[in-house]
Rosetta silent file (secondary structure, phi, psi, omega in degrees, C-alpha in Angstrom):
SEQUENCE: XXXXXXXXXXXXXXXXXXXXXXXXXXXXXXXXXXXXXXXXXXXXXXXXXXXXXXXXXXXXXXXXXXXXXXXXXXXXXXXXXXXXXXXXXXXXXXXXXXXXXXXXXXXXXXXXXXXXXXXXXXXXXXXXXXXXXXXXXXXXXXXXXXXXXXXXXXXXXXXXXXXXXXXXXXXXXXXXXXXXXXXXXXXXXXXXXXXXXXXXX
SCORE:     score description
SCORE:     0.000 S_00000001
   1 L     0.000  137.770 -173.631   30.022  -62.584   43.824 S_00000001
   2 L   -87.747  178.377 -168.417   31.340  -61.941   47.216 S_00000001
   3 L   -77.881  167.616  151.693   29.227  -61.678   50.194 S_00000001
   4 L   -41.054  116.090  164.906   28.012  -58.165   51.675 S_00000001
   5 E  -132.714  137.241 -165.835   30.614  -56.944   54.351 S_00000001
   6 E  -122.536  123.786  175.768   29.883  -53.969   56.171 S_00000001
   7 E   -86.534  117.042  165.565   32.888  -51.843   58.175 S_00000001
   8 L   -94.089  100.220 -168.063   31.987  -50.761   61.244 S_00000001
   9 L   176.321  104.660 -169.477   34.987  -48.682   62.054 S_00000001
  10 L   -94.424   19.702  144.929   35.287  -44.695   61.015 S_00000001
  11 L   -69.784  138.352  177.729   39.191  -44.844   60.247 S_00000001
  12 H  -101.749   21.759  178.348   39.477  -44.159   57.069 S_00000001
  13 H   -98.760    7.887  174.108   43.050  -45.984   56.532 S_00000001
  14 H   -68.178  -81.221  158.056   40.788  -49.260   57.502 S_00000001
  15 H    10.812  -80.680  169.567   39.047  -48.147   54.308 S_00000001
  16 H   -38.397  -36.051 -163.907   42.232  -48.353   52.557 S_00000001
  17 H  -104.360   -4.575  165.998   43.597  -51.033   53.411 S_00000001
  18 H   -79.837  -32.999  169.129   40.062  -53.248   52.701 S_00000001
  19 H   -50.303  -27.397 -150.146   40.451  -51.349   49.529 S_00000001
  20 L  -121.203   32.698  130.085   43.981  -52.506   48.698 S_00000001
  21 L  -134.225   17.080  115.071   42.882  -55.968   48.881 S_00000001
  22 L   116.581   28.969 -179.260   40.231  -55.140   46.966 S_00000001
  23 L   -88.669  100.964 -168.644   37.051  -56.297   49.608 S_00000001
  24 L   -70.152  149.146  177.750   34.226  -53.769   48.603 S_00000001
  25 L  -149.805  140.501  178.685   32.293  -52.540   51.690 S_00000001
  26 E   -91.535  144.366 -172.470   29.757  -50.236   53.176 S_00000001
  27 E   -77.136  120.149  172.502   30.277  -48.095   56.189 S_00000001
  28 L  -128.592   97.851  161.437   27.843  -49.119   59.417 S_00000001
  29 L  -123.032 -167.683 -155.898   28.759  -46.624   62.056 S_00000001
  30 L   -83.873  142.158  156.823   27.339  -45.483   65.050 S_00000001
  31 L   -61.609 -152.724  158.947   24.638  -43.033   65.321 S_00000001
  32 L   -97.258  -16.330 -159.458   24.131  -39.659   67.748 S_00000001
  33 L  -111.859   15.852  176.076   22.073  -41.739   70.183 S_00000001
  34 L  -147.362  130.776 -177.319   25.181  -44.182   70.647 S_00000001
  35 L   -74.551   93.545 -167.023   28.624  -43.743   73.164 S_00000001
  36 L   -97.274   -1.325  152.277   30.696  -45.547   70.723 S_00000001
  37 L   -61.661  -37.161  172.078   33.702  -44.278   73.093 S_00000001
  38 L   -40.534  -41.349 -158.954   32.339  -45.822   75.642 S_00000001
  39 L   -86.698  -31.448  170.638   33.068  -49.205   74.635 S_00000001
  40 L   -83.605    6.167 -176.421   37.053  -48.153   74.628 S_00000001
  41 L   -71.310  164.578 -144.253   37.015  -47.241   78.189 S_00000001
  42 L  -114.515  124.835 -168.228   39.895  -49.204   80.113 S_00000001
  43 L  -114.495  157.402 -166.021   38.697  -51.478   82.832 S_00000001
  44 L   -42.671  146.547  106.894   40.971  -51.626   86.493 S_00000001
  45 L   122.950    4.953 -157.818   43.802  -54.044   86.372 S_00000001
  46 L   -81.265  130.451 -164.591   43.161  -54.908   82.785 S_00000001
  47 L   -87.488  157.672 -135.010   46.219  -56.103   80.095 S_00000001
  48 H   -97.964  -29.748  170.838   46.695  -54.589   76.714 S_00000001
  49 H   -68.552  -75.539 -142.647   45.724  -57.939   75.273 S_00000001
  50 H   -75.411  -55.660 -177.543   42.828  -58.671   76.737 S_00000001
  51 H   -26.819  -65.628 -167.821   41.591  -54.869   76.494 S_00000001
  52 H   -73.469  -24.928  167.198   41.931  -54.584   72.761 S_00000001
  53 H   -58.152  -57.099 -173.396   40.335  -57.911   72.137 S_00000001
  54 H  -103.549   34.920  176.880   37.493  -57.136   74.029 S_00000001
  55 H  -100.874  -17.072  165.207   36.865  -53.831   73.011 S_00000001
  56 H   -75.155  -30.172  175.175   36.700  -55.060   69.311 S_00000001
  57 H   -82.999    3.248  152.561   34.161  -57.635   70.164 S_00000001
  58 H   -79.987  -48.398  179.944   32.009  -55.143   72.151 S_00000001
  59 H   -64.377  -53.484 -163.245   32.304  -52.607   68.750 S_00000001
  60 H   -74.285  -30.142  176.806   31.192  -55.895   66.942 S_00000001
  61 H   -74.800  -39.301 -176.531   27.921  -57.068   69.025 S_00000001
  62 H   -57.263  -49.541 -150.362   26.939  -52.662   69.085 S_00000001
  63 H   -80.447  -19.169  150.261   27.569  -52.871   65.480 S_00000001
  64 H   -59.150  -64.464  160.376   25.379  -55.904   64.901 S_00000001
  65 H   -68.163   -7.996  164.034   22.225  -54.749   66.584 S_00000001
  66 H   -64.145  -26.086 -169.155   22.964  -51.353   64.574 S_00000001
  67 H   -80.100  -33.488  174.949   22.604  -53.483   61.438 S_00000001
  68 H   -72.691  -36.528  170.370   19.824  -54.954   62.945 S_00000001
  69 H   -67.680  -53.449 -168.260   17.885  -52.089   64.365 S_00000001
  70 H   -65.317  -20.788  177.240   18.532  -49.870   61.125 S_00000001
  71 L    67.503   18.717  145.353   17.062  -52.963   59.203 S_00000001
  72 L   -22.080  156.803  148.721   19.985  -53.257   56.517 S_00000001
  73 L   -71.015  155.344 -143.812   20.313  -56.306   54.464 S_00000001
  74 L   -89.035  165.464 -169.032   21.717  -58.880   56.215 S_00000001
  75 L  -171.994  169.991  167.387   26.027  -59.056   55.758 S_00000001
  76 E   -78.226  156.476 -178.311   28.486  -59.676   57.417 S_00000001
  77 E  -130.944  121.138 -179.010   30.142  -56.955   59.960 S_00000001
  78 E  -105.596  113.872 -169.554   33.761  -56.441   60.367 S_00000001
  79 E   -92.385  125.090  154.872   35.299  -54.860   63.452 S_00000001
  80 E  -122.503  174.233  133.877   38.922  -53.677   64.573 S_00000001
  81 E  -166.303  141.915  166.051   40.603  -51.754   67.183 S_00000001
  82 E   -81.608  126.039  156.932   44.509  -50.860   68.147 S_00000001
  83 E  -153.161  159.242 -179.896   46.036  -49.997   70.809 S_00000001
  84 E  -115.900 -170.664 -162.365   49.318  -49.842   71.901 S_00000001
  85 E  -135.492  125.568  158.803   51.260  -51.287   74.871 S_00000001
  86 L  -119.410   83.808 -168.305   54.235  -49.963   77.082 S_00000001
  87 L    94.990    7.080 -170.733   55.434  -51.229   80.158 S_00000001
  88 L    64.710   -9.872  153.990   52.375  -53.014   80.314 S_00000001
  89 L   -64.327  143.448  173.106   50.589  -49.707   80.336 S_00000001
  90 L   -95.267  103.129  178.577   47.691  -49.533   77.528 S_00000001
  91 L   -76.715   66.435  168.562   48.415  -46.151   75.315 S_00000001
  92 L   -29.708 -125.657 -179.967   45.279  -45.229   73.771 S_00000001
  93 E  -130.513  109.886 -153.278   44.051  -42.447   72.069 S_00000001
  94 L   -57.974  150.312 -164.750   45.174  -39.050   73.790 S_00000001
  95 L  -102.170    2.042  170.792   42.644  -37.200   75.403 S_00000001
  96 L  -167.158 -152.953 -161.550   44.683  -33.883   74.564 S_00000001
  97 L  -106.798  -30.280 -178.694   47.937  -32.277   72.872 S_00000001
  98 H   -58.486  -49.491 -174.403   49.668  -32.577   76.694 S_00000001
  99 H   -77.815  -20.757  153.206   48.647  -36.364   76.879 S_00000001
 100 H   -51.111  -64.655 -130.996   50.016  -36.718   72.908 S_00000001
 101 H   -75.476  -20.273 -176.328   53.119  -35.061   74.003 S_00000001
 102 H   -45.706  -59.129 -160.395   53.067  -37.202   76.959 S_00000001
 103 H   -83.279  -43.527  177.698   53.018  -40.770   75.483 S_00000001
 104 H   -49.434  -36.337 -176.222   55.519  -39.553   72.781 S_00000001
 105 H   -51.575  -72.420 -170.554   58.011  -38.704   75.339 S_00000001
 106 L   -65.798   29.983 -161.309   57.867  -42.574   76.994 S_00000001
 107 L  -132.676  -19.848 -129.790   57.358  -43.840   73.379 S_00000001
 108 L  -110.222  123.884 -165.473   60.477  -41.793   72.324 S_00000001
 109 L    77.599    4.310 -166.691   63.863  -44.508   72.280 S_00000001
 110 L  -144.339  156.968  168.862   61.760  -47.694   73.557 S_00000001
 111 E   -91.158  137.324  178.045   60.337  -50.296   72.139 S_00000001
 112 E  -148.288  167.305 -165.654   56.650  -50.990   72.308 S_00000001
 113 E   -99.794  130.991 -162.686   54.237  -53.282   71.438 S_00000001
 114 E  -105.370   88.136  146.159   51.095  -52.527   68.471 S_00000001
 115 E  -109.624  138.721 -178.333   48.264  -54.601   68.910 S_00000001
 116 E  -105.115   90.200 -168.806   45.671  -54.986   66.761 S_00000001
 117 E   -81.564  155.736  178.789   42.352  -56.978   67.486 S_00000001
 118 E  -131.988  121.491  169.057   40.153  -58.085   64.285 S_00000001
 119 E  -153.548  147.049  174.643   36.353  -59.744   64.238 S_00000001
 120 E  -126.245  131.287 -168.600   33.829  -60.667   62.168 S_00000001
 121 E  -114.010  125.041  165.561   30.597  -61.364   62.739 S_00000001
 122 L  -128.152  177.497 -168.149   28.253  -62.960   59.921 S_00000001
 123 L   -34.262  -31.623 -173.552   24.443  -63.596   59.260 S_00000001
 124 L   -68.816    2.483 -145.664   24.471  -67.050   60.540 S_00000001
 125 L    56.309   17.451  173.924   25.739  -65.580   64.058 S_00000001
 126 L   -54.442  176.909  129.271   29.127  -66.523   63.961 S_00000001
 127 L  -152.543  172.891 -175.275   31.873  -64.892   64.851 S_00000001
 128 E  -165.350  147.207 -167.178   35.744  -65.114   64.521 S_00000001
 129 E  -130.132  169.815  162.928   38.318  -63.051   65.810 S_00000001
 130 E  -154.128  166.247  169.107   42.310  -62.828   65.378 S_00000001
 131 L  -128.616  149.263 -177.075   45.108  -60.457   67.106 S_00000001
 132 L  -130.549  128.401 -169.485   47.748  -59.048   65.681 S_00000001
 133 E  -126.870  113.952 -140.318   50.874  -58.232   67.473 S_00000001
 134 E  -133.268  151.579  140.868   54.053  -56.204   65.991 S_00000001
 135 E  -106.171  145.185 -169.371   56.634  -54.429   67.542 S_00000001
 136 E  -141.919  134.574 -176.484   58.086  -50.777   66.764 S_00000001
 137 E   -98.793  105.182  151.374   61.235  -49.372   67.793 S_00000001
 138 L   -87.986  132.207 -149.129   61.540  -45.700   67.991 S_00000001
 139 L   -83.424 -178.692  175.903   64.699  -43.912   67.567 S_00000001
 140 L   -46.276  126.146  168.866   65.742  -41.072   70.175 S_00000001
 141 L  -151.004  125.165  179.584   63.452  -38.104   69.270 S_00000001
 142 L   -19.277  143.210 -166.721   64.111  -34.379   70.097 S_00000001
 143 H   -75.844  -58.005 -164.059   61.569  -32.776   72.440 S_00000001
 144 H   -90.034   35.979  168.790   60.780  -30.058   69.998 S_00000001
 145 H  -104.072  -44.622  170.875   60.379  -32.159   67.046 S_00000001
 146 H   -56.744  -86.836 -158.856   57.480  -34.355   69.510 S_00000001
 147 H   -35.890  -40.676  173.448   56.200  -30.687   69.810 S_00000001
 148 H   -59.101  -54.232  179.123   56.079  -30.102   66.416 S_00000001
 149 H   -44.069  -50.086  161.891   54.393  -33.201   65.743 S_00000001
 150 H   -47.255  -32.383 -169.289   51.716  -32.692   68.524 S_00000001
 151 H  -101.028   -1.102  168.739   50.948  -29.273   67.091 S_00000001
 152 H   -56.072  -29.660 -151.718   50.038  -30.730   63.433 S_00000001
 153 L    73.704   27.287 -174.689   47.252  -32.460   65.243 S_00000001
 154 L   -93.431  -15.663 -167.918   48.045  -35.854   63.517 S_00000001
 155 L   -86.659    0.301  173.278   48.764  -37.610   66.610 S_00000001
 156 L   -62.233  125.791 -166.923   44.676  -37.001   67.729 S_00000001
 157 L    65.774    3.492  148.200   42.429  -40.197   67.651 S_00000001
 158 L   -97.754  147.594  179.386   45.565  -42.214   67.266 S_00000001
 159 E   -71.069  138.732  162.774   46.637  -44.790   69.456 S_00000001
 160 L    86.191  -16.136  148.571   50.075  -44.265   71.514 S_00000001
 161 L   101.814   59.341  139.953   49.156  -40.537   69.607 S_00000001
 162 L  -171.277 -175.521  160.833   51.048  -40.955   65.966 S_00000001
 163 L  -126.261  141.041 -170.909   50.538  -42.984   63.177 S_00000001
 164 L   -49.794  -62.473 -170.829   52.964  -45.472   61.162 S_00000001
 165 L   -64.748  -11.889 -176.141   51.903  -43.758   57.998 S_00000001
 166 L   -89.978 -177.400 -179.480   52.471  -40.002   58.910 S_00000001
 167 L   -92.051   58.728  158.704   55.983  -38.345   59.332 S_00000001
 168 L   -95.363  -23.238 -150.594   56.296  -40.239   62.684 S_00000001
 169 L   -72.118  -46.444 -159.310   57.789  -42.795   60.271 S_00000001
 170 L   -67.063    5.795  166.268   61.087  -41.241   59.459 S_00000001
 171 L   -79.368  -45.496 -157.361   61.465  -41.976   63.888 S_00000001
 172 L   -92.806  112.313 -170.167   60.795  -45.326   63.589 S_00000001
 173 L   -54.060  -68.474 -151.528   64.569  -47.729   63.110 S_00000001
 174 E  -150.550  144.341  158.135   62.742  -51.187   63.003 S_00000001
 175 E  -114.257  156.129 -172.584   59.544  -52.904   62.994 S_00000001
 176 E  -154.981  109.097 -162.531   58.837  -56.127   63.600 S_00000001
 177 L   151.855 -119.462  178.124   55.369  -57.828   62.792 S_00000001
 178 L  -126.700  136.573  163.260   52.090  -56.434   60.104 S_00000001
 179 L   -83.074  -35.653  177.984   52.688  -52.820   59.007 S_00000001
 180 L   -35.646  -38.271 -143.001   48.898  -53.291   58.095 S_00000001
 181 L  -105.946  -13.969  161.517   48.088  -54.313   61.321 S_00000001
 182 L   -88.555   23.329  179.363   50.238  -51.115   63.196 S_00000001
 183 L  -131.417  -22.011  170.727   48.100  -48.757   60.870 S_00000001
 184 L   141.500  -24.958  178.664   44.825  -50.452   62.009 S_00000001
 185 L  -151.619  113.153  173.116   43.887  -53.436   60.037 S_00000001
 186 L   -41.861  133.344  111.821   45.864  -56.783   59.804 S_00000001
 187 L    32.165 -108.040 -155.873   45.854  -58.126   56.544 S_00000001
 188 H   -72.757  -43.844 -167.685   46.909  -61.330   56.735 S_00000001
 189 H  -100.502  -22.298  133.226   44.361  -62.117   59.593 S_00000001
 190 H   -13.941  -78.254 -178.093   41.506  -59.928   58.077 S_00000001
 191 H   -31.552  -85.821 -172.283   42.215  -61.887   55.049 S_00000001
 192 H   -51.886  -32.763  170.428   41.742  -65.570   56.713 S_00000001
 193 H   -50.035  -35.874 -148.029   38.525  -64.408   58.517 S_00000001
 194 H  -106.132    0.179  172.961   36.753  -63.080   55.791 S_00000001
 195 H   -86.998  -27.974  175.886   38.150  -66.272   53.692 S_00000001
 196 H   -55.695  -31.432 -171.550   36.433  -68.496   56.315 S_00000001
 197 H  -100.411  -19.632 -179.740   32.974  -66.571   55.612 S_00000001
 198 L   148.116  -15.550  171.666   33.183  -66.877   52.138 S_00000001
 199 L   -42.923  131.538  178.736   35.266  -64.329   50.641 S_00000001
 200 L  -110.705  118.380 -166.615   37.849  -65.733   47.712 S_00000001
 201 L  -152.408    0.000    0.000   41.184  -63.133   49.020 S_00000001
């Protein structure tokens, strides 16, 4: 019997993709009394690496004393967050349909970089992390096609404002990296963490 693992994370393609390797889990997310945005704000001078790394291990210590405060049974807690990288700028999660249309534009013909931090924290206090870093190539794409996209709403609460899995896809000529891990949750590095705590993956 595998161990208890608890997702702190309210994408629900995370969901999926723990599903599709078939690691059952329970949802531990934030409460009304907690800024769980907060924890993604972007500090001065800061690199896309370093950002997304430590904004999943801030979501993993919140998400620990949540398990602890709410007085769950004790499990393990699994963490992610994405963001993406341009230019050494970090492209987050758009704060509106201008700031979508925005990032698509410099996204639109360039290459950019997808990273994806991963951690796990279990009962014993450990923790272990991994990063995951892909590249995605987007082909030239029409202003009012961006527009269209932007007015679906799908690019809201995504990073760099689209997702891999939506009809952003038929834009993108080559990848190069985890498709898992441009949709929100490596795999492959998911995988060796949670084999390290005890998990048989």
């Amino acid at each position: 019997m595998m161990p208890l693992l608890y997702l702190a994370s309210q994408s629900p393609r995370r969901r999926q993709l723990l599903d599709q390797i078939g690691v059952a889990h329970e949802l531990l997310l934030p409460g009304d009394d907690e800024d769980a945005e907060a924890l993604e704000a972007v500090r001065a001078g800061e690199s896309p690496d370093d950002y997304v790394q430590r904004v999943t291990l801030a979501k993993l210590q919140a998400a620990l004393e949540r398990r602890a405060r709410r007085q769950w049974p004790a499990g393990a807690v699994l963490c992610a967050d994405t963001t993406v990288a341009l230019d050494g700028d970090i492209l987050g999660k758009p704060q509106d349909a201008d700031d979508a249309l925005a990032m698509l534009r410099r996204l639109s013909g360039r290459e950019h970089r997808v990273l994806t931090a991963v951690a796990l924290g279990t009962p014993d206090g450990r923790t272990s992390a991994a990063l995951s870093v892909s590249t995605v190539r987007f082909e030239q794409v029409p202003l009012d096609r961006l527009q269209a996209y932007v007015a679906s709403g799908e690019p809201m609460g995504k990073a760099g404002s689209y997702a891999i899995q939506s009809q952003a896809a038929a834009w993108i000529s080559h990848i190069s990296g985890s498709y898992s891990g441009i949709m929100g949750l490596p795999l492959h590095e998911t995988a060796r963490l949670l084999n390290g705590a005890g998990w048989a993956l």
